[in-house]
N, C-alpha and C positions, 0 to 999 in steps of 0.2 A: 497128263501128269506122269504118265511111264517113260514118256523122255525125260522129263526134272528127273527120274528117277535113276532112269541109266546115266544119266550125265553126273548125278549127286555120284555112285557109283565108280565112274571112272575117273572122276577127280579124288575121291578119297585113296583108290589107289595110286594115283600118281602122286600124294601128299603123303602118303605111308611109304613109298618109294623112297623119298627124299628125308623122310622123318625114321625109315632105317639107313641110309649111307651115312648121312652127315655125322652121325657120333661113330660109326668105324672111319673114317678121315679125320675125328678126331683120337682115336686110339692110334692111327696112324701118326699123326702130329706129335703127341705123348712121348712118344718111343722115337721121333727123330735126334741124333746125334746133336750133340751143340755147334760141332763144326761142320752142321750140313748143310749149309743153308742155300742151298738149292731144291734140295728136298722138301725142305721144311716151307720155300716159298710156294711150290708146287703144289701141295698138299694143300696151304692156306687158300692156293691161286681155286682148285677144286670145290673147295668146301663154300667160297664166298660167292662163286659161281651158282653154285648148288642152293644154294641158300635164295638167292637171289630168285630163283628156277622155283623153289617149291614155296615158296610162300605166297606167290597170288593164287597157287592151286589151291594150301589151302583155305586161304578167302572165300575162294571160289567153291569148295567143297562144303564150308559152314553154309556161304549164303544158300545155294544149293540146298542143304537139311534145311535151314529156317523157312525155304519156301516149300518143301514138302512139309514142314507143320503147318505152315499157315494153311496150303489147302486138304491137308490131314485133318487136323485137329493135333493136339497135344494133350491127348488121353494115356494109361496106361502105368504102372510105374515102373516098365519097364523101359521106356522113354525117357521118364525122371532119370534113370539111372542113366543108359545112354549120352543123356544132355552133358550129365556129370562128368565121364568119360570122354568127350569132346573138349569141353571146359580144359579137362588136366594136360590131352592133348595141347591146346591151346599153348596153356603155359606151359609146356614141354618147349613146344615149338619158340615161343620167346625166349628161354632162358639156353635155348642152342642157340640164338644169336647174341648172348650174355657170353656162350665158352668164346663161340668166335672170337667175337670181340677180345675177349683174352689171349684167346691164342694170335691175334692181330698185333696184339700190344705187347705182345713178351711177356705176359705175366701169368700164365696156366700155373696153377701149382698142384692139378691131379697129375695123378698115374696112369699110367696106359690101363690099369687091373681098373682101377675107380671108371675108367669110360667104358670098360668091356660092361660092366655090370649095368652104366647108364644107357647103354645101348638097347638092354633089352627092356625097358620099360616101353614101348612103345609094340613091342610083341606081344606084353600082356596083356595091353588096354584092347591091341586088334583084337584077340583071341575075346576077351571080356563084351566087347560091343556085337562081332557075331554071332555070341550066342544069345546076346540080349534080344537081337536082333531077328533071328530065329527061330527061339524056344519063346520068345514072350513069356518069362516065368512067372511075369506077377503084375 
């Protein structure tokens, strides 16, 4: 199981990797000119790349957790909470291929300021799950 466990590990950080660039590529896209469009395909060409790159990670980092529960247990409610935290993850990670798709389609109507701010919710969930993680508070 300590290998399920370094491999859970080092997928979550390669899905947190991809789950913090892809919204600064999209603050980058925000702030492109209208008459850049080289830029602007670059930045799209990066992010769909990207995109593409971390999403069987994080697949691969869920399956990973659910098979350390399965031979864990799913005790705790600091667990509970973690799961939750994963879950938002989750839809985090789907609704960045919702911007995409907008910024694909011409039709973004944020701000570079609106994706500075979406960017860090994925800072706060890491920070929220390691101490879940560690401290077990409850």
């Amino acid at each position: 199981m300590l290998v399920v466990k370094a491999l859970h590990i080092s997928l979550v950080v390669a899905w947190f990797a991809g789950l913090f660039y892809l919204p600064r590529i999209f603050v980058n896209l925000a702030m492109v000119p209208a008459d850049s469009a080289a830029e602007r395909d670059r930045l799209l060409l990066m992010a769909n790349k990207l995109f593409k790159f971390m999403t069987p990670l994080g697949v691969l980092a869920v399956a990973t957790g659910l098979w350390l529960w399965l031979g864990f247990g799913f005790a705790g409610g600091w667990l509970h909470a973690k799961t939750a935290l994963v879950l938002l993850l989750v839809i985090y990670h789907w609704h960045c291929s919702r911007v995409l798709k907008a910024f694909l389609a011409g039709t973004n109507k944020r701000s570079h300021v609106w994706f500075r701010f979406y960017n860090e919710m994925p800072v706060l969930v890491l920070f929220a799950v390691v101490f879940l993680v560690v401290l077990k508070p409850f």
